[in-house]
C-alpha positions as CSV (number, residue, x, y, z in Angstrom):
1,X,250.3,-2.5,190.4
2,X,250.0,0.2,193.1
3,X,252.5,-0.7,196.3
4,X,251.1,0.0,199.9
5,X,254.2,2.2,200.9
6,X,253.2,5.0,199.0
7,X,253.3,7.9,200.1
8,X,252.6,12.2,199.4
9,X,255.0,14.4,197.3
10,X,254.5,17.0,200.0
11,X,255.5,14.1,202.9
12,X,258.3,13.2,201.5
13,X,259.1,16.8,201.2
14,X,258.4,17.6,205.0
15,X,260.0,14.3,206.1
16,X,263.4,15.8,203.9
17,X,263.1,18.9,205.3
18,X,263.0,17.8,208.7
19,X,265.7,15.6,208.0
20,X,268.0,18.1,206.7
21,X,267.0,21.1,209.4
22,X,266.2,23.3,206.5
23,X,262.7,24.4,208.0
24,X,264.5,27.9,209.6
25,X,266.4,28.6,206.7
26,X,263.1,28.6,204.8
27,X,261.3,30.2,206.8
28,X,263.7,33.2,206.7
29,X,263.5,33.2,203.1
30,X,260.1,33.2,203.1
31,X,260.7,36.6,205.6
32,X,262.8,38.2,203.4
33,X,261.0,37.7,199.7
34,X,258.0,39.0,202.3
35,X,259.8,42.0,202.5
36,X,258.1,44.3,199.2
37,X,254.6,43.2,200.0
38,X,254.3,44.4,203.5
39,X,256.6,47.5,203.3
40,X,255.1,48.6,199.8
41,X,256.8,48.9,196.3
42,X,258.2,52.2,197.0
43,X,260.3,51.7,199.5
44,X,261.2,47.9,198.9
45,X,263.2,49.9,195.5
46,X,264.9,52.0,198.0
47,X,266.3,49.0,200.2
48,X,269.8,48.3,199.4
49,X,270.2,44.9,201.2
50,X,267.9,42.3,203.6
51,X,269.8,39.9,205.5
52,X,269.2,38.2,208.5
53,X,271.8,37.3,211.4
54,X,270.8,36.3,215.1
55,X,267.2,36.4,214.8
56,X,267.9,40.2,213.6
57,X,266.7,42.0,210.6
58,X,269.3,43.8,209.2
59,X,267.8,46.2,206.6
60,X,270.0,49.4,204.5
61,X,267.9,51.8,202.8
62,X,268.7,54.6,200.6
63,X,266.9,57.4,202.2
64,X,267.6,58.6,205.4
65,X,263.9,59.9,205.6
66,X,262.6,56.6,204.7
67,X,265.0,55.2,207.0
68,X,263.6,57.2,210.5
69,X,259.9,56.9,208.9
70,X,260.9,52.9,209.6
71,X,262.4,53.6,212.9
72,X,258.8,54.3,214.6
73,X,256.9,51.1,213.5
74,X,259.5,49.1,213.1
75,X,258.1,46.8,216.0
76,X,254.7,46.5,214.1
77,X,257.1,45.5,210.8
78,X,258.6,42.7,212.8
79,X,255.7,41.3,214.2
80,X,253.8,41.6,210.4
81,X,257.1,40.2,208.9
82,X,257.1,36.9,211.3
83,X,253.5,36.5,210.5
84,X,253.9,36.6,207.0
85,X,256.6,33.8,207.8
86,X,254.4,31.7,209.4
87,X,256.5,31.4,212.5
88,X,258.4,33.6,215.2
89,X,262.1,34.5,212.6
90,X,263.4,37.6,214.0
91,X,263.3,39.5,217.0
92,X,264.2,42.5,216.3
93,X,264.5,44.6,213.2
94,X,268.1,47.3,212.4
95,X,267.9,49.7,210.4
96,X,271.2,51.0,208.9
């Protein structure tokens, strides 16, 4: 016997996600695990750490080359990044 109150997997995964305010948090994972496919596998293996603080990207890389190669598009990365994200994450991107 089917019961009239049913209802989607994926509503009653929204409805607990908007419940619970975890639609931000996700969406900055989403950002970060991002990260390799839009900068490229190269210099995704030469980026120590990803974290995000502020609406700030704070990104370490390896190579100080790399690092100043980033520096010039790094407002094209941000806007590419919070695309990929499906929603406006960060506003600006450091690179240390």
């Amino acid at each position: 016997m089917r019961r009239n109150n049913t209802r989607s997997i994926s509503e009653v995964i929204s409805e607990y996600v908007e419940a619970f305010r975890l639609k931000g948090k996700l969406s900055e994972v989403k950002l970060i695990n991002s990260w390799s496919e839009i900068i490229g596998e190269k210099i995704a293996k030469r980026t120590l750490e990803l974290k995000i603080q502020n609406r700030k990207l704070f990104v370490k890389i390896q190579s100080s080359i790399i690092r100043q190669e980033l520096m010039m598009i790094r407002t094209e990365l941000v806007k590419r990044l919070n695309a990929k994200a499906g929603e406006s994450v960060i506003d600006e991107m450091i690179l240390y």
